[in-house]
C-alpha positions in Angstrom: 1.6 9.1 -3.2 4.5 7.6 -4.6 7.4 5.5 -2.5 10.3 4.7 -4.7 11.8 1.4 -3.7 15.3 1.5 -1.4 14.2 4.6 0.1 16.2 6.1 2.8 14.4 5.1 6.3 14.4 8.5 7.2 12.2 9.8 3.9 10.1 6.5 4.5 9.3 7.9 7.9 8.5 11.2 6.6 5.9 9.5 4.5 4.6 7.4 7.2 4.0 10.8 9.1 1.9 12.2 6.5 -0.1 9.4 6.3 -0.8 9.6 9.4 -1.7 13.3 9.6 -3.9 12.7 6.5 -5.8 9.6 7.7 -6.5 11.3 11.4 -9.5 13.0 9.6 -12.6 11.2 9.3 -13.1 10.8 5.7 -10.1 10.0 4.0 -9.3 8.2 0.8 -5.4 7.4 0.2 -4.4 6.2 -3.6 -0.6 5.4 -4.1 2.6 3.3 -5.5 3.9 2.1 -1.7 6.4 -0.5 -2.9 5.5 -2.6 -0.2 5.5 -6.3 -2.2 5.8 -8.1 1.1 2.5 -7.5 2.2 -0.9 -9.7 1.8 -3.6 -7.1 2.3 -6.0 -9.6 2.1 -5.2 -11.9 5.5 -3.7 -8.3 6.7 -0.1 -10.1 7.2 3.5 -9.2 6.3 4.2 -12.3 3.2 7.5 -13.7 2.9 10.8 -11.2 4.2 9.0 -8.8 6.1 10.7 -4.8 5.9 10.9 -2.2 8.5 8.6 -0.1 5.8 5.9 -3.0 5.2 5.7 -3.8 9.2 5.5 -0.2 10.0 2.8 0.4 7.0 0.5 -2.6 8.5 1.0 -1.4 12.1 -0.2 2.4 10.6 -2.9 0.9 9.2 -4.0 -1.0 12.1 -3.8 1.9 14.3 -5.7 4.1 12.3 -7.8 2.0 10.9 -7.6 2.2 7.3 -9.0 -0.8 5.1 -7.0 -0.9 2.0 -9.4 -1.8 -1.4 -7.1 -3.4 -4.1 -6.6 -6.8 -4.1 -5.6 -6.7 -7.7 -1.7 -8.1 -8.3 0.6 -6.2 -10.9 3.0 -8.4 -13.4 5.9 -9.6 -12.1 9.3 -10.5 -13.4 11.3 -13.9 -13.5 11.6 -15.1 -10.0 9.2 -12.9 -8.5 5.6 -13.4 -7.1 3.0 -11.3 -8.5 2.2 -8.4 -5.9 0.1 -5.4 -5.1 1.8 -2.7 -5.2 -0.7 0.6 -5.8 -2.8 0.8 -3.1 -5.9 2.6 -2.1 -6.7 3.1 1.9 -10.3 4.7 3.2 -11.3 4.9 6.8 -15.2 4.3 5.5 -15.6 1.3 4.0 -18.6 1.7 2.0 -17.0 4.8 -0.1 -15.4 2.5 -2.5 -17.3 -0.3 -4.2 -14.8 -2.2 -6.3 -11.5 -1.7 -7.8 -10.4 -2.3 -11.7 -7.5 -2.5 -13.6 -6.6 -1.5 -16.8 -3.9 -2.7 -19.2 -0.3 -1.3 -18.2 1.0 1.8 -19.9 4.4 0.6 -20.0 7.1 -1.7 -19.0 7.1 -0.8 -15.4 4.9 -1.9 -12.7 
């Protein structure tokens, strides 16, 4: 899945409905870009400004429950704190071991 930044709320809510839909079966595995650099998946807390999109994203994942696996932080740009921005959610926490990273393909995050 992919979630440009700045999205309308409306197409943000669309894609908080399908991940809903798709995370109500048992075994699920979610991979995406969410754009959600206000969240620290590892004390499962909103960092810093929280958005409607990042709050609503934590609450979804809460509900459902969906453990998220990456705990790797992208590059960032002057004045900016690193953050994790692809993201991979499973409802069974044994189907993914670890996570790696590889070297960027390009300028963007």
């Amino acid at each position: 899945m992919y979630r440009p930044p700045n999205i309308p709320s409306a197409a943000y809510e669309s894609l908080l409905h399908l991940v809903k839909e798709v995370a109500s079966h048992h075994e699920v595995n979610i991979a995406g870009d969410f754009n959600a650099p206000t969240m620290d998946w590892v004390n499962v807390k909103v960092d810093g400004v929280p958005t409607v999109f990042g709050s609503k994203l934590m609450d979804l994942t809460l509900d459902q429950p969906l453990a998220q696996k990456v705990n790797i932080t992208k590059g960032f740009r002057e004045n900016q704190r690193a953050n994790c921005l692809d993201l991979i959610f499973t409802k069974d926490f044994s189907n993914i071991d670890e996570v790696y990273s590889i070297a960027s393909l390009g300028k963007s995050d």
